[in-house]
mmCIF file as Biopython writes it, N, C-alpha, C and O atoms, coordinates in Angstrom:
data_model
#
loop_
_atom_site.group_PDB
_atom_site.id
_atom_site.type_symbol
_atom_site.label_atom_id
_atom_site.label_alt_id
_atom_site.label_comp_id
_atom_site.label_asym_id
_atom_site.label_entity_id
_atom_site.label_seq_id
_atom_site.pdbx_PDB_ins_code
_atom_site.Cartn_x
_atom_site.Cartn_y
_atom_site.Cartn_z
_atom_site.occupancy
_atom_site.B_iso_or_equiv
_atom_site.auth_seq_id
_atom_site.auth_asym_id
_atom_site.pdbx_PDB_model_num
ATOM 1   N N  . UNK A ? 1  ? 0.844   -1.179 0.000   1.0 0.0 1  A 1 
ATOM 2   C CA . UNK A ? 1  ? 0.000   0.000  0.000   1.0 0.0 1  A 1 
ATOM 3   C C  . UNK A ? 1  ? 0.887   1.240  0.000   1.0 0.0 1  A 1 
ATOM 4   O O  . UNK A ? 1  ? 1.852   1.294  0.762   1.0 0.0 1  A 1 
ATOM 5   N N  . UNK A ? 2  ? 0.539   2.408  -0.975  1.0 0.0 2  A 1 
ATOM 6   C CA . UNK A ? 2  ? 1.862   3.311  -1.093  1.0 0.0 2  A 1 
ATOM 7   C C  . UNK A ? 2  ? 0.978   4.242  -0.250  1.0 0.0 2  A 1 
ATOM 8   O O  . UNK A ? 2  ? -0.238  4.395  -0.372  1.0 0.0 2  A 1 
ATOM 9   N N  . UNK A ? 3  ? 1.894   4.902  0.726   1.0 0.0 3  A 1 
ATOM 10  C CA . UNK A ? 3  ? 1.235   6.264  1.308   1.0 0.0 3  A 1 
ATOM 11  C C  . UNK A ? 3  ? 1.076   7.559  0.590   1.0 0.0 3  A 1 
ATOM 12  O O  . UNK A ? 3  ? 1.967   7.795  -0.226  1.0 0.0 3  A 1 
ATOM 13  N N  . UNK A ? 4  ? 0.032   8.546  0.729   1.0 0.0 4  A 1 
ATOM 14  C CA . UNK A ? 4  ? 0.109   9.693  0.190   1.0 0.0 4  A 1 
ATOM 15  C C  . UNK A ? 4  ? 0.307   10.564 0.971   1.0 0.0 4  A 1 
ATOM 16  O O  . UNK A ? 4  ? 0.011   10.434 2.158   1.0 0.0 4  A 1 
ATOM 17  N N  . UNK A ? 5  ? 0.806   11.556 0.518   1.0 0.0 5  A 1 
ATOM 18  C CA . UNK A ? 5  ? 0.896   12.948 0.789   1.0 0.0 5  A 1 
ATOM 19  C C  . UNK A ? 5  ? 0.292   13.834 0.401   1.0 0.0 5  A 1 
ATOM 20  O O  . UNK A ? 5  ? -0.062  13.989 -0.767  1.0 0.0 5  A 1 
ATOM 21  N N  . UNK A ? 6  ? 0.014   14.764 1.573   1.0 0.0 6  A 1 
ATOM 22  C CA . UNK A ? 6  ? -1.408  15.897 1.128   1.0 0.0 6  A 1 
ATOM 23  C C  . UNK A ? 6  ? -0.607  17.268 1.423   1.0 0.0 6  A 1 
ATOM 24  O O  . UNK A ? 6  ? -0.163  17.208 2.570   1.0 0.0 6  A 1 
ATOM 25  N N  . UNK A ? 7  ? -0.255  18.532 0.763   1.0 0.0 7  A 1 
ATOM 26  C CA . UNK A ? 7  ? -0.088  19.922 1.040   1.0 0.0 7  A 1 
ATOM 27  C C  . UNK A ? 7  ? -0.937  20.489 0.307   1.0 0.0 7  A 1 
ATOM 28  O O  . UNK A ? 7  ? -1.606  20.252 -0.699  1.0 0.0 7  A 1 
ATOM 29  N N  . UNK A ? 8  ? -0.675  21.681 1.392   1.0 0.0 8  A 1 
ATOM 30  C CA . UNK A ? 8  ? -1.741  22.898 0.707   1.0 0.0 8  A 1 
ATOM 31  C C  . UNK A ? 8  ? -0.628  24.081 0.120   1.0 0.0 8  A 1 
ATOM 32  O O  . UNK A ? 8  ? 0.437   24.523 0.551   1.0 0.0 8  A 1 
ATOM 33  N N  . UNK A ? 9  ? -1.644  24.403 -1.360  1.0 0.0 9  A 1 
ATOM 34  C CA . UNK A ? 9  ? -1.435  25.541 -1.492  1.0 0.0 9  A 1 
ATOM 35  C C  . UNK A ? 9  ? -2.538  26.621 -2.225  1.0 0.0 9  A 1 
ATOM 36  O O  . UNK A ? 9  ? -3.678  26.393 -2.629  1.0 0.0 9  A 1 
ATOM 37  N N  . UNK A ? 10 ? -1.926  27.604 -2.234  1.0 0.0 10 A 1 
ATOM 38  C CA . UNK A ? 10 ? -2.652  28.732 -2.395  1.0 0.0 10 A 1 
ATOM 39  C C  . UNK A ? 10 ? -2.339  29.561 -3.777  1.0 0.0 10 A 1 
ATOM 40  O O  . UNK A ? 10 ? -1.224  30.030 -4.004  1.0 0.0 10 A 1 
ATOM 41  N N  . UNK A ? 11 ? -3.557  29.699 -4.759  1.0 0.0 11 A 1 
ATOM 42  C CA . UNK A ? 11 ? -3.619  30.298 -6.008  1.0 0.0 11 A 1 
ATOM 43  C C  . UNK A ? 11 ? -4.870  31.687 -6.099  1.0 0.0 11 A 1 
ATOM 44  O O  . UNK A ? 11 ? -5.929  31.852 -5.494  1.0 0.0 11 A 1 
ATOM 45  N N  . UNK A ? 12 ? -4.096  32.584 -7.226  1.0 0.0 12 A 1 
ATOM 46  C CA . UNK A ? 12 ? -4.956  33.713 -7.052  1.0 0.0 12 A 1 
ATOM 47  C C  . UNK A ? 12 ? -5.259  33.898 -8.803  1.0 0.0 12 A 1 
ATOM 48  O O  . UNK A ? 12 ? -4.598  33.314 -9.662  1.0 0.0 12 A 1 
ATOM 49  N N  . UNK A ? 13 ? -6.237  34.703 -9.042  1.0 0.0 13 A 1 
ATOM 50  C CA . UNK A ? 13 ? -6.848  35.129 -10.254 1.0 0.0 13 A 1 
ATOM 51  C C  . UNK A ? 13 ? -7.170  36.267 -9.931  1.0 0.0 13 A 1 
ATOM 52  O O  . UNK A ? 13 ? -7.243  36.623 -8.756  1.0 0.0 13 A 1 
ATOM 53  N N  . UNK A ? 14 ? -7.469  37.183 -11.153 1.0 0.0 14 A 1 
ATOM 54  C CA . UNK A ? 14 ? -8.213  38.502 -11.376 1.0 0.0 14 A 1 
ATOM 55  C C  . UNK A ? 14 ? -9.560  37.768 -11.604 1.0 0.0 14 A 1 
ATOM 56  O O  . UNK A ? 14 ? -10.629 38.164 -11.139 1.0 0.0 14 A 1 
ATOM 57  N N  . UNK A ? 15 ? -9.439  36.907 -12.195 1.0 0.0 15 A 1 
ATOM 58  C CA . UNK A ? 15 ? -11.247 36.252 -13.144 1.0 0.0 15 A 1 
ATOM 59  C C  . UNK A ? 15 ? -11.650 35.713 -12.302 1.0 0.0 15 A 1 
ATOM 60  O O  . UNK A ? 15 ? -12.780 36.061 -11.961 1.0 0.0 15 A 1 
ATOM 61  N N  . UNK A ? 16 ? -11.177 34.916 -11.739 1.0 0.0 16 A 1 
ATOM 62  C CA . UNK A ? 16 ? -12.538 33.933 -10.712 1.0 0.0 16 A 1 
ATOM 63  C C  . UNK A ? 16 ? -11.809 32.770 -10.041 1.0 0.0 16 A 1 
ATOM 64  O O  . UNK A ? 16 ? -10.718 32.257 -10.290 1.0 0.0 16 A 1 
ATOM 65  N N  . UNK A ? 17 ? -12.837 32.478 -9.017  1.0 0.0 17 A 1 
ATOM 66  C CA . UNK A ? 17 ? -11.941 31.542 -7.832  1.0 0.0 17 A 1 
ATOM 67  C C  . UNK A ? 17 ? -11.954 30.057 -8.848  1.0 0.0 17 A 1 
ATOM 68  O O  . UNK A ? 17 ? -11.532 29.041 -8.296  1.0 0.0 17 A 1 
ATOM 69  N N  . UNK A ? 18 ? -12.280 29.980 -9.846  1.0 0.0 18 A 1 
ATOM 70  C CA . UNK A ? 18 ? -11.570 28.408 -10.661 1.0 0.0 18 A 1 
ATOM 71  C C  . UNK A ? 18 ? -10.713 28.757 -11.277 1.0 0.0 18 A 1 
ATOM 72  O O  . UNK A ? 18 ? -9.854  27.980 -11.694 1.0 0.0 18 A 1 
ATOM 73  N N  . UNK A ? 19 ? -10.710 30.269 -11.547 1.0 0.0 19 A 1 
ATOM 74  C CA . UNK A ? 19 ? -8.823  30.522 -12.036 1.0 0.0 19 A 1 
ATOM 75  C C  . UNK A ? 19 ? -7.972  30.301 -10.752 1.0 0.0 19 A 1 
ATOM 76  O O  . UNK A ? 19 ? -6.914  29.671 -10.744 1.0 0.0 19 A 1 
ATOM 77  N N  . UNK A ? 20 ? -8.279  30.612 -10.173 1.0 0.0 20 A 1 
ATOM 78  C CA . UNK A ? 20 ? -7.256  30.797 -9.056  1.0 0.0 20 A 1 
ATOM 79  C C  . UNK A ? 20 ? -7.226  29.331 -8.363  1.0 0.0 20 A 1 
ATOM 80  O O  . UNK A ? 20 ? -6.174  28.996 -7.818  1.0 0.0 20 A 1 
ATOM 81  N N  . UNK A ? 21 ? -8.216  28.533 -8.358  1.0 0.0 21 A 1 
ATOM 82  C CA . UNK A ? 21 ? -7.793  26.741 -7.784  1.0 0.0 21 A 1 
ATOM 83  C C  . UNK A ? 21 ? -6.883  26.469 -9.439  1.0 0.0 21 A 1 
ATOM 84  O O  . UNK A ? 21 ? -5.734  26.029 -9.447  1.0 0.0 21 A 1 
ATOM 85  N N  . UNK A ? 22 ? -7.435  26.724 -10.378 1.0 0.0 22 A 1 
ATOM 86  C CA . UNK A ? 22 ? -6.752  26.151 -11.626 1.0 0.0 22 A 1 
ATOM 87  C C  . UNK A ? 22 ? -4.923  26.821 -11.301 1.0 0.0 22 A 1 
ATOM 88  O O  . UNK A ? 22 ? -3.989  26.038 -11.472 1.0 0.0 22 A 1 
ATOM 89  N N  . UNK A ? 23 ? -4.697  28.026 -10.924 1.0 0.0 23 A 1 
ATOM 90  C CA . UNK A ? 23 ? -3.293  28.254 -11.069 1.0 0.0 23 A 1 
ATOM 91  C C  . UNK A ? 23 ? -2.768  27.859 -10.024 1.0 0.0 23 A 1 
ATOM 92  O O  . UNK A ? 23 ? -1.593  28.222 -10.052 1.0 0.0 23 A 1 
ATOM 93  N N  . UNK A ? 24 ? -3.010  27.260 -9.021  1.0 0.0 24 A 1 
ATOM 94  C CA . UNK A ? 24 ? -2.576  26.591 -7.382  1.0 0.0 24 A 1 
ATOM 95  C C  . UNK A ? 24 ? -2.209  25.289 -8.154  1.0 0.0 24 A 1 
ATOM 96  O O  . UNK A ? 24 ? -1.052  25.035 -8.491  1.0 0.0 24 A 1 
ATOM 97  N N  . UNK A ? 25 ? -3.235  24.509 -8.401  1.0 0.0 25 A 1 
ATOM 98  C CA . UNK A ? 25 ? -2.998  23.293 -9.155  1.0 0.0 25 A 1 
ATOM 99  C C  . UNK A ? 25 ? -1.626  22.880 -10.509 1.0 0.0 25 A 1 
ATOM 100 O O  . UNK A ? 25 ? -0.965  21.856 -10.682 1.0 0.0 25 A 1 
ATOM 101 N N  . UNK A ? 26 ? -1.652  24.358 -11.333 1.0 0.0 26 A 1 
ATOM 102 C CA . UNK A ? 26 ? -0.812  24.451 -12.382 1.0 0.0 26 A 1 
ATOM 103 C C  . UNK A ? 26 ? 0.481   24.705 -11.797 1.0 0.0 26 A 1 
ATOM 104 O O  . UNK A ? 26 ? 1.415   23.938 -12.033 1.0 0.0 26 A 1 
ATOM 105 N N  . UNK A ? 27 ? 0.585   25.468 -11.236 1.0 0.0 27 A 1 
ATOM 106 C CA . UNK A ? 27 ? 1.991   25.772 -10.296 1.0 0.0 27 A 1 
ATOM 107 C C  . UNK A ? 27 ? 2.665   24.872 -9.704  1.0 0.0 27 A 1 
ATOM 108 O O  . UNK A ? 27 ? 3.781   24.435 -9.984  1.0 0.0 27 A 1 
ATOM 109 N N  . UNK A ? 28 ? 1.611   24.463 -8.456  1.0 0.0 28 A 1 
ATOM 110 C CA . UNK A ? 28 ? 2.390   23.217 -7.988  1.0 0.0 28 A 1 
ATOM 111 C C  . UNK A ? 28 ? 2.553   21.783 -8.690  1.0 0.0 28 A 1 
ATOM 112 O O  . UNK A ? 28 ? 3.002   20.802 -8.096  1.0 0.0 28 A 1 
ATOM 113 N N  . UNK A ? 29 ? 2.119   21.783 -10.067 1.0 0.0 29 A 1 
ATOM 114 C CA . UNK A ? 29 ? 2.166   20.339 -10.752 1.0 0.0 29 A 1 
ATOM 115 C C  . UNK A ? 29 ? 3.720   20.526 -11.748 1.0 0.0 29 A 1 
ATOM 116 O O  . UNK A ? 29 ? 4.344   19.716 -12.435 1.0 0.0 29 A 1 
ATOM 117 N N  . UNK A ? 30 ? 3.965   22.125 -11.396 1.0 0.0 30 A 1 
ATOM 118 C CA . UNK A ? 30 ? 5.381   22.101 -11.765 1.0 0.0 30 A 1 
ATOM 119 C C  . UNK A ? 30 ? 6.745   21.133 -11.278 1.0 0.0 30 A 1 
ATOM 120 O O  . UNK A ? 30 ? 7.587   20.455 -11.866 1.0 0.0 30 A 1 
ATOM 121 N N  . UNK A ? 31 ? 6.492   21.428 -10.110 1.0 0.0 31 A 1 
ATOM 122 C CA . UNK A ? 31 ? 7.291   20.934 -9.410  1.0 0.0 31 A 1 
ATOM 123 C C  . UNK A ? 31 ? 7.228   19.648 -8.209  1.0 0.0 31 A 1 
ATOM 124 O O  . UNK A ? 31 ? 8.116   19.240 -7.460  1.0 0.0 31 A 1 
ATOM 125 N N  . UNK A ? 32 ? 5.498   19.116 -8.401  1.0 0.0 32 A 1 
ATOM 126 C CA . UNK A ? 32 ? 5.452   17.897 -7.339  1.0 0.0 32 A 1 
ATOM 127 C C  . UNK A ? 32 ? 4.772   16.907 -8.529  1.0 0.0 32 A 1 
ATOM 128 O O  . UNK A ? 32 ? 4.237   17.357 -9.543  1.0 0.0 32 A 1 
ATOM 129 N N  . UNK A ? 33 ? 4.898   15.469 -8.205  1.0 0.0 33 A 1 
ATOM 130 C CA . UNK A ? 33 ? 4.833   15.137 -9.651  1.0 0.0 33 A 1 
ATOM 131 C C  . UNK A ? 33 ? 3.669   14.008 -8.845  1.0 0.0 33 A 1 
ATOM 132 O O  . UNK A ? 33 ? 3.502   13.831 -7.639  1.0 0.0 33 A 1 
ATOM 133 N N  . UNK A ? 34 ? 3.004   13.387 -9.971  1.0 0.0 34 A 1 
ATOM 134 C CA . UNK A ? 34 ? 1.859   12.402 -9.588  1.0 0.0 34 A 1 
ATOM 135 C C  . UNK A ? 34 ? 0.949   12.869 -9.302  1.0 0.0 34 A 1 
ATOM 136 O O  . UNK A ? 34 ? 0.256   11.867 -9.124  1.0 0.0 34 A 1 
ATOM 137 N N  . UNK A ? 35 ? -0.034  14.167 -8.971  1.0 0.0 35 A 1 
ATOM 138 C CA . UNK A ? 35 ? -0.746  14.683 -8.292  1.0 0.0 35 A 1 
ATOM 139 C C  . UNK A ? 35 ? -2.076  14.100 -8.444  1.0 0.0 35 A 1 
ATOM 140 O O  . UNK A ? 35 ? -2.498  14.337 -9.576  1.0 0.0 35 A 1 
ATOM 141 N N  . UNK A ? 36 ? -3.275  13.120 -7.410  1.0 0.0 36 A 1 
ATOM 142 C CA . UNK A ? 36 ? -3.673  12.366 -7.864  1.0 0.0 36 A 1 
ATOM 143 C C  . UNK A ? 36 ? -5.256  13.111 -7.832  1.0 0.0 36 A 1 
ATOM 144 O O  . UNK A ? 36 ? -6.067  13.105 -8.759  1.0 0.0 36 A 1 
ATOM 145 N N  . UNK A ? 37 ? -5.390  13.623 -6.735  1.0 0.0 37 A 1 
ATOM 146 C CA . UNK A ? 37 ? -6.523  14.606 -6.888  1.0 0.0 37 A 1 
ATOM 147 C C  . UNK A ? 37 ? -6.001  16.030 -5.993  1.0 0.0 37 A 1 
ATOM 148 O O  . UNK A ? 37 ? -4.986  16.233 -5.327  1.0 0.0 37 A 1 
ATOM 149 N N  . UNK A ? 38 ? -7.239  16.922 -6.324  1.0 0.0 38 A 1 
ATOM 150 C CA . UNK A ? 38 ? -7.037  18.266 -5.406  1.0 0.0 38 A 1 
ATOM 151 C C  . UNK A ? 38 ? -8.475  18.407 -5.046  1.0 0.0 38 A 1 
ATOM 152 O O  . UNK A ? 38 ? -9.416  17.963 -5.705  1.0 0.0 38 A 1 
ATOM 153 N N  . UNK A ? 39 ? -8.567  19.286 -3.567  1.0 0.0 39 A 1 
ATOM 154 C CA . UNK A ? 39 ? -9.232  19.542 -2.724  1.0 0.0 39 A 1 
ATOM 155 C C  . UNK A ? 39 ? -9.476  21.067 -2.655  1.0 0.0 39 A 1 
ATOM 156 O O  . UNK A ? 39 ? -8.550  21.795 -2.296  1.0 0.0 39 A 1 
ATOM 157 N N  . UNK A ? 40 ? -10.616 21.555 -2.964  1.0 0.0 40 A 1 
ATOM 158 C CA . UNK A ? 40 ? -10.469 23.156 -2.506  1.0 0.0 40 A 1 
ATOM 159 C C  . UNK A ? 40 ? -11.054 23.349 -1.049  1.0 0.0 40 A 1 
ATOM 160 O O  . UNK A ? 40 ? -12.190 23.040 -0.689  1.0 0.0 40 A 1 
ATOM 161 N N  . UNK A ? 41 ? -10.274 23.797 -0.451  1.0 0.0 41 A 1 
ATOM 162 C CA . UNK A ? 41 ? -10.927 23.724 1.401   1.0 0.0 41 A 1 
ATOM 163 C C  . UNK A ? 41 ? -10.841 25.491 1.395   1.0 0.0 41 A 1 
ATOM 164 O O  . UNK A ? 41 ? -10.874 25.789 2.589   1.0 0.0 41 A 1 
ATOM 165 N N  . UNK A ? 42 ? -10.764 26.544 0.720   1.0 0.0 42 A 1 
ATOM 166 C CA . UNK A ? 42 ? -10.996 27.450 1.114   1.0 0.0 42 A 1 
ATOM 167 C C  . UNK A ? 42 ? -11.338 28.390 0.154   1.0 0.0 42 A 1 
ATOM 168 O O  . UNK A ? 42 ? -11.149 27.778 -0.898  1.0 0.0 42 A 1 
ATOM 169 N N  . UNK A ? 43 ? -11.889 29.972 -0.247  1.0 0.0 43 A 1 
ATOM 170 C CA . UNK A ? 43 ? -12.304 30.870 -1.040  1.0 0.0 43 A 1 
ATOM 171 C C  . UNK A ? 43 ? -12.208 32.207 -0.239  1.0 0.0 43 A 1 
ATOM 172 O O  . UNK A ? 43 ? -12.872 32.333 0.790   1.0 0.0 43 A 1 
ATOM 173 N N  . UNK A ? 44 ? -11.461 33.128 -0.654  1.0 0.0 44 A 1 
ATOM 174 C CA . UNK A ? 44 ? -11.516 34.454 -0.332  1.0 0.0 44 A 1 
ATOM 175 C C  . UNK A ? 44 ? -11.487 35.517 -1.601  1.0 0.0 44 A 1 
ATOM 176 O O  . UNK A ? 44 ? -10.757 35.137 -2.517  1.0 0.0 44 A 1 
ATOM 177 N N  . UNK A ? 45 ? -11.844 36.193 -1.714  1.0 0.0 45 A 1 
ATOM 178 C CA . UNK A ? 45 ? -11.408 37.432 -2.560  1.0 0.0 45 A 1 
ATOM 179 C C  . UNK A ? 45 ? -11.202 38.990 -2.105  1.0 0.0 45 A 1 
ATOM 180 O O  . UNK A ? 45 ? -11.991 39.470 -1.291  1.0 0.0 45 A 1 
ATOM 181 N N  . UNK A ? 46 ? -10.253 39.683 -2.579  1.0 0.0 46 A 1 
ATOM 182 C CA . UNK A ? 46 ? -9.996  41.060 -2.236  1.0 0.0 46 A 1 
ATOM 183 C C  . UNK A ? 46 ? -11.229 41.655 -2.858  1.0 0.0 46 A 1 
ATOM 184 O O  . UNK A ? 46 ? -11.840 41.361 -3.885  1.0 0.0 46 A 1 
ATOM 185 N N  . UNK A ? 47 ? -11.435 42.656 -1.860  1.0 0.0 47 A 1 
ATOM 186 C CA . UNK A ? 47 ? -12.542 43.642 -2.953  1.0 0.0 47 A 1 
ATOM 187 C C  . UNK A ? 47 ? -12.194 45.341 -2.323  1.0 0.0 47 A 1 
ATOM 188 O O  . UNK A ? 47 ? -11.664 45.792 -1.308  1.0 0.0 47 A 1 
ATOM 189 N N  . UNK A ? 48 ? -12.718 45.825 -3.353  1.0 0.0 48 A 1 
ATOM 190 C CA . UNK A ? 48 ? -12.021 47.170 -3.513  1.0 0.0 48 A 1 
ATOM 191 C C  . UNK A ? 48 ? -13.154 48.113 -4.177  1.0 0.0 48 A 1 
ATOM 192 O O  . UNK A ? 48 ? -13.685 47.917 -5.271  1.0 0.0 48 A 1 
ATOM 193 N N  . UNK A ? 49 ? -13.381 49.045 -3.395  1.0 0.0 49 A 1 
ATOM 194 C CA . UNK A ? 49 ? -14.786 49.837 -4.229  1.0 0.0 49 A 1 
ATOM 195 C C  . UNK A ? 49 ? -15.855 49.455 -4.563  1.0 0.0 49 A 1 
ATOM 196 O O  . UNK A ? 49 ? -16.483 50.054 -5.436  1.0 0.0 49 A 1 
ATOM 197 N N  . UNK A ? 50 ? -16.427 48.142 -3.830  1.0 0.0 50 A 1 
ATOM 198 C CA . UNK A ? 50 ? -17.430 47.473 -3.719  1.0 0.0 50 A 1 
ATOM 199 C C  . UNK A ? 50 ? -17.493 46.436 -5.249  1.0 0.0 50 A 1 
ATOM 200 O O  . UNK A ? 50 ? -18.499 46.118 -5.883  1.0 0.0 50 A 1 
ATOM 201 N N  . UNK A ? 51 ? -15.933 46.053 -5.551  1.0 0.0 51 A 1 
ATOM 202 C CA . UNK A ? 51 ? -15.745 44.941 -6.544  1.0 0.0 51 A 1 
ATOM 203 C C  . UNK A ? 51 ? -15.182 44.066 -6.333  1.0 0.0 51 A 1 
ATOM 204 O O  . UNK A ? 51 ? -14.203 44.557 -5.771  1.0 0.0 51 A 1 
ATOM 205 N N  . UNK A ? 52 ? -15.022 42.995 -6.353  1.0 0.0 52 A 1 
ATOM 206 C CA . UNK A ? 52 ? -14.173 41.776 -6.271  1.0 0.0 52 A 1 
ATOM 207 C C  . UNK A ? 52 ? -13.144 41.945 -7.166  1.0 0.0 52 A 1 
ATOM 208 O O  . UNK A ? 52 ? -13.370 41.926 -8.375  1.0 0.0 52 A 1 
ATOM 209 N N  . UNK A ? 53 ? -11.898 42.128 -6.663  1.0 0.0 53 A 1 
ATOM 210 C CA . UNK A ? 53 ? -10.575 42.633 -7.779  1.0 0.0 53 A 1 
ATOM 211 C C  . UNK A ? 53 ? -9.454  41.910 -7.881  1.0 0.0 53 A 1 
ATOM 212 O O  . UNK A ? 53 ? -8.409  42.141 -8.489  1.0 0.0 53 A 1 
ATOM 213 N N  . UNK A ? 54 ? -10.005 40.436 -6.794  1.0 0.0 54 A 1 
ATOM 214 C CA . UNK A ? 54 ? -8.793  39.414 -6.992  1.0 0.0 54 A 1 
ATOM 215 C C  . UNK A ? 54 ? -9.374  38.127 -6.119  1.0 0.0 54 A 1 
ATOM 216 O O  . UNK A ? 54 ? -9.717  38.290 -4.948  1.0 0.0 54 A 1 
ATOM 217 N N  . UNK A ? 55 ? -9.445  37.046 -6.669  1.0 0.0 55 A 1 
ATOM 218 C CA . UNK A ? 55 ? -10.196 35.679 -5.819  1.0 0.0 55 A 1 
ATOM 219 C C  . UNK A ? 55 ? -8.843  35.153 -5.732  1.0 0.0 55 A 1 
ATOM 220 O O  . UNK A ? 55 ? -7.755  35.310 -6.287  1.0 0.0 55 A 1 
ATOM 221 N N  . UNK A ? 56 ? -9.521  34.260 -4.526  1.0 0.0 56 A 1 
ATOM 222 C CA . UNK A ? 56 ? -7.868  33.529 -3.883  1.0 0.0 56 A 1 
ATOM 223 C C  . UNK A ? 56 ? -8.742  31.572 -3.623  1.0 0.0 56 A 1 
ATOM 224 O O  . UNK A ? 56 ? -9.804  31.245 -3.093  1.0 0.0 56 A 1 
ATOM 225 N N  . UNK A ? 57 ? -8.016  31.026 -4.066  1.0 0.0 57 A 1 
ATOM 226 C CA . UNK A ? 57 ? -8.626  29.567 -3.712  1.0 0.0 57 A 1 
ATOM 227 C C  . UNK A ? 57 ? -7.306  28.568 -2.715  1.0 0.0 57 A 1 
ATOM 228 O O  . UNK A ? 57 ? -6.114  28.466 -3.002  1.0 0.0 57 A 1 
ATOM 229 N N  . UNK A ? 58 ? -7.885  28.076 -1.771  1.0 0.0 58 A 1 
ATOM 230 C CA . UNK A ? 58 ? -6.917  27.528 -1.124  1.0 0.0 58 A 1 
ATOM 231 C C  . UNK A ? 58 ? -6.968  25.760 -0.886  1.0 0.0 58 A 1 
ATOM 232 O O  . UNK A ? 58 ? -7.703  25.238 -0.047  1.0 0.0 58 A 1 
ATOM 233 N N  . UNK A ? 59 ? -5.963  24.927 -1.870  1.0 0.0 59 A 1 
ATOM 234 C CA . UNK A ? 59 ? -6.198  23.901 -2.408  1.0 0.0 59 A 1 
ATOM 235 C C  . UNK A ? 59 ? -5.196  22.983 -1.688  1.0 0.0 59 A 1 
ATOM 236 O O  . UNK A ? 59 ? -4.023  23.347 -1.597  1.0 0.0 59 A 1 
ATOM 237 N N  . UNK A ? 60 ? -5.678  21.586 -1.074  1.0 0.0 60 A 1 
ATOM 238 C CA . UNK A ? 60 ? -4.501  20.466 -0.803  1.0 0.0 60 A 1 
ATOM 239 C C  . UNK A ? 60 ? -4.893  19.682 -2.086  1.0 0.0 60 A 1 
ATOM 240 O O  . UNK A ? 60 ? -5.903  19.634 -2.788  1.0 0.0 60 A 1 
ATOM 241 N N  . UNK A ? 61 ? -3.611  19.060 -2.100  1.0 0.0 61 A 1 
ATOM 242 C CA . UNK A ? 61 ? -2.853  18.524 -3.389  1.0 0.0 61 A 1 
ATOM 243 C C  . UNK A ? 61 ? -2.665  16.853 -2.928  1.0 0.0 61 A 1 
ATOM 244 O O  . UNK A ? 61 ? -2.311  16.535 -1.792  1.0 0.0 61 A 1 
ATOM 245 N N  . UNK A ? 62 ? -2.833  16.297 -3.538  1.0 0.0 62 A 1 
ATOM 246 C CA . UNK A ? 62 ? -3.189  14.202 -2.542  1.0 0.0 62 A 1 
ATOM 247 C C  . UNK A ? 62 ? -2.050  13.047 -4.022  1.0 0.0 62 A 1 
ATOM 248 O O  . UNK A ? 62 ? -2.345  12.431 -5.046  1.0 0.0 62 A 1 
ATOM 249 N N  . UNK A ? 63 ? -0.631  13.364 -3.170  1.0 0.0 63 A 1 
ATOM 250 C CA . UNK A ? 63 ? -0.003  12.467 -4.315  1.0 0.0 63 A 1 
ATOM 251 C C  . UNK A ? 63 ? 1.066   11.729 -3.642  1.0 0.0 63 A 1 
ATOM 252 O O  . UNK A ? 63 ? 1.780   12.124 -2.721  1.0 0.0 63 A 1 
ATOM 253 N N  . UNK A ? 64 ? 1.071   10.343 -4.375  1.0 0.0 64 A 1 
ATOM 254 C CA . UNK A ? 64 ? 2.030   9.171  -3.285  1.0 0.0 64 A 1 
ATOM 255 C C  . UNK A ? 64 ? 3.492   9.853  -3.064  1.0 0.0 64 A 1 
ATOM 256 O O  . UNK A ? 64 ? 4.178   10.654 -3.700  1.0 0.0 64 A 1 
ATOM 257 N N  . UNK A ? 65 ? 3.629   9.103  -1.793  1.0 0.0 65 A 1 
ATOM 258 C CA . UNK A ? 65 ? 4.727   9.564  -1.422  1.0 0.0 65 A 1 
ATOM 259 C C  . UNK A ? 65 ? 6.028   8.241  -2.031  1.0 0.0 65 A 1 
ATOM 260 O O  . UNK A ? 65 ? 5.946   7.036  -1.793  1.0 0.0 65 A 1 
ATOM 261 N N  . UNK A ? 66 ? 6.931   8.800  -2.682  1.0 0.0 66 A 1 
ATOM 262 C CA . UNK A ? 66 ? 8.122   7.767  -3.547  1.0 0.0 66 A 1 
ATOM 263 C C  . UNK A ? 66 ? 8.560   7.315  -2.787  1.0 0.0 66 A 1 
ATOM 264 O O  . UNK A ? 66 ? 9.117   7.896  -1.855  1.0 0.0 66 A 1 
ATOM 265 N N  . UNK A ? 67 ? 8.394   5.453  -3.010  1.0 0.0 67 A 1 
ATOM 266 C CA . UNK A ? 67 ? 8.931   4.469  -2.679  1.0 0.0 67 A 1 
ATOM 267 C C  . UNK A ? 67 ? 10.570  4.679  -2.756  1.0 0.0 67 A 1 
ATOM 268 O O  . UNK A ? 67 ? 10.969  5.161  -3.816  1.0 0.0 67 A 1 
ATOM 269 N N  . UNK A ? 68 ? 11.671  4.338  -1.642  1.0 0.0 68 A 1 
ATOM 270 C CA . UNK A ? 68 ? 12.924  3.901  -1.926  1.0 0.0 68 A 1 
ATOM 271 C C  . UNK A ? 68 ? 13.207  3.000  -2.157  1.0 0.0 68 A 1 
ATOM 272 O O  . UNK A ? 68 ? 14.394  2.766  -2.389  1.0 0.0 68 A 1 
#
């Protein structure tokens, strides 16, 4: 049975909180490899002059941890 590993991270957009889980996801698939699913456990956005001017999505990432 291989164990997984779960981190969180955090992605932002001007357009909308599935840009911003989509660039959390794109970012970190740079550099962690296997990524088997993602989780969005959080949503915020900046707002400014009564607009939403930046969404933030806050995503754990669920991928095995490499066998030695």
């Amino acid at each position: 049975m291989a164990a997984i590993k779960v981190i969180k991270v955090h992605g932002t957009s001007e357009e909308s909180w599935q840009d911003a889980a989509e660039s959390a996801f794109e970012e970190a698939s740079k550099t962690v490899e296997g990524i088997r699913e993602i989780e969005i456990v959080g949503w915020r956005a900046v707002v400014e002059d009564d607009d939403i001017v930046e969404y933030h999505a806050t995503v754990e990432l669920a991928f095995p941890v490499r066998q030695s």
